[in-house]
C-alpha positions, -999 to 999 in steps of 0.1 A, spaced: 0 0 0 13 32 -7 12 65 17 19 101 0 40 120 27 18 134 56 -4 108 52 -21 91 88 -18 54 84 -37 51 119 -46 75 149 -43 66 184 -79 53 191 -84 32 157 -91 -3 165 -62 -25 150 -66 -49 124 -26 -51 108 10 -42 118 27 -26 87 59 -34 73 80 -4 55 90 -12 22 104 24 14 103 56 32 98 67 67 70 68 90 64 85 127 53 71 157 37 99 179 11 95 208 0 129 226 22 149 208 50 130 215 73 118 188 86 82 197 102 72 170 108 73 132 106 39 115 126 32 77 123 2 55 124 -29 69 113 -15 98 76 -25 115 46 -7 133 16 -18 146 28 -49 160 19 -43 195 -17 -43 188 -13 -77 172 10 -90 200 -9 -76 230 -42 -77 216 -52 -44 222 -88 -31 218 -72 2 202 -43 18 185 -17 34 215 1 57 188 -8 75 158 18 71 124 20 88 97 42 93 68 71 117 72 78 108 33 63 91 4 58 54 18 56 20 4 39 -6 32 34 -45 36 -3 -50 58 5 -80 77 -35 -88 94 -36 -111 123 -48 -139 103 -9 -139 86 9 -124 118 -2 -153 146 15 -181 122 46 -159 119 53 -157 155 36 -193 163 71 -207 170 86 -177 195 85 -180 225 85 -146 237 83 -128 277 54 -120 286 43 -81 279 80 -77 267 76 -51 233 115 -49 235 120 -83 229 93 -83 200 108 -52 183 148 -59 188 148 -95 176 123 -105 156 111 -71 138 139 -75 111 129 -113 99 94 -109 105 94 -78 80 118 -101 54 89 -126 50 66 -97 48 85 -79 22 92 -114 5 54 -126 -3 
């Protein structure tokens, strides 16, 4: 899917239904006017939604520049991650060391 620059993907409050993988460009992570983090290709958002199974979005992202994105639903994500076993409640974990190969078979289907 593609998002011109400026672009809300999803606003704090949306329910969840995919994490996003960045093909090309960059996207922003911001939640009450706080900007947590920029995110490049190969890089993920909207992953905690899926992991945590939260009732709503915790951040709104948007496109800093002219994005290209992989939608990953849940239906795709739970068989990706079947075989980790990850800590409980840990997003660290989730985003340090699997982010990078679960965006590779993202980016590769």
């Amino acid at each position: 899917m593609a998002l011109e620059a400026g672009q809300v993907l999803f606003a704090e409050g949306d329910p969840p239904d995919s994490m996003y993988v960045v093909n090309s460009g960059t996207l922003r992570i911001r939640s009450g006017g706080v900007i947590y983090e920029d995110v490049g290709p190969g890089g993920i958002v909207g992953e905690m939604a899926l992991v945590e199974h939260y009732p709503a979005r915790s951040a709104t992202v948007y496109a800093l520049t002219d994005s290209e994105l992989v939608a990953v639903d849940e239906a795709h994500f739970t068989p990706l991650v079947a075989n980790l076993i990850l800590p409980s409640k840990s997003c660290g974990f989730c985003r340090a060391d699997c982010a990078g190969w679960i965006g590779d078979i993202a980016l590769s289907r």
